[in-house]
C-alpha positions in Angstrom: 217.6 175.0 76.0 215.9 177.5 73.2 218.4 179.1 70.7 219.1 182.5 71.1 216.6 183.4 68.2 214.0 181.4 69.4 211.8 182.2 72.6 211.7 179.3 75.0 208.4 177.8 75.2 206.4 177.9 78.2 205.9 174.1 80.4 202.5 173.8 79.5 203.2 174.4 76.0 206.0 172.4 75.4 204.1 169.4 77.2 201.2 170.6 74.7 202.9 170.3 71.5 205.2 167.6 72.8 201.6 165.3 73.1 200.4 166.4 69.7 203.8 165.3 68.2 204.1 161.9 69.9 200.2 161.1 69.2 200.2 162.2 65.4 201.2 158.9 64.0 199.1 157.0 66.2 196.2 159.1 65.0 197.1 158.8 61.4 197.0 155.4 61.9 193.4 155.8 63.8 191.8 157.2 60.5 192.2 153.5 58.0 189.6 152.1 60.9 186.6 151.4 58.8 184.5 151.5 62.5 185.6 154.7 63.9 182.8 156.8 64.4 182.9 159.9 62.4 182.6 162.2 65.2 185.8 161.1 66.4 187.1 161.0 62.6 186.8 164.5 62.1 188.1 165.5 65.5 191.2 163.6 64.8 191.4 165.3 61.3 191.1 168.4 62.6 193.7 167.8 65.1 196.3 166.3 62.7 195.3 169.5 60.6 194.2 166.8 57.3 191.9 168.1 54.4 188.1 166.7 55.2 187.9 165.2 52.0 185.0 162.9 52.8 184.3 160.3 49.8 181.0 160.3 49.1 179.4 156.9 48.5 179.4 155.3 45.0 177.0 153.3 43.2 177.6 149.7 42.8 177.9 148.7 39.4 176.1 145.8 40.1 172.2 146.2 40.3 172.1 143.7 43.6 170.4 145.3 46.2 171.8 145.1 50.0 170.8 145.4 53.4 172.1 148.9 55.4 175.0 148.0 57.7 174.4 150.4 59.8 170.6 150.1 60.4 169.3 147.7 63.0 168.4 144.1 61.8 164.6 145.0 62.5 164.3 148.0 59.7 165.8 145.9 56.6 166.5 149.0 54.6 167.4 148.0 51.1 170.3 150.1 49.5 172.2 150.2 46.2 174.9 152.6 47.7 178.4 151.7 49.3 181.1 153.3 50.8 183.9 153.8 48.6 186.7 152.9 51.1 185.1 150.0 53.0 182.8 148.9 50.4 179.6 148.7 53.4 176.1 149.4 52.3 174.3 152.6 53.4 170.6 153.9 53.1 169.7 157.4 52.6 169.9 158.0 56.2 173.1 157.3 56.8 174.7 158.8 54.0 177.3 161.5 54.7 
């Protein structure tokens, strides 16, 4: 029952925002997966309303060259960059 200085809230939106609140922490949760595409990554940011601050990759201090993660095995694309929060390598193509 809604407080007399509240307006009650519709079904629809009260199942609505009753969703969001139950899946927030789930999604939160959702975003330490190093695999989860980034499509999905930013829809879930934008949906837990998070700042997109994307890290952009850093530049191993080591001078050791590795192959892209995210290329096929075929292309062998040699990179010095890596992500900072899962520490994979990435060639030009792939970076953010």
């Amino acid at each position: 029952m809604a407080r007399k200085s509240e307006k009650a809230l519709s079904r629809k939106k009260f199942a609505i925002k009753l969703s969001e609140d139950l899946l927030a922490p789930w999604m939160k949760k959702c975003l330490n997966i190093p695999t989860l595409p980034q499509s999905t990554r930013t829809i879930i940011r934008e949906l837990v309303k998070l700042d997109l601050n994307i890290q952009p990759p850093k530049q191993s201090d080591s001078k050791k060259r590795k192959n892209c993660t995210f290329c096929q095995y075929n292309l062998r694309r040699m990179t010095r960059n890596f992500y900072q929060t899962c520490s994979r390598a990435m060639c030009g193509e792939h970076h953010v």
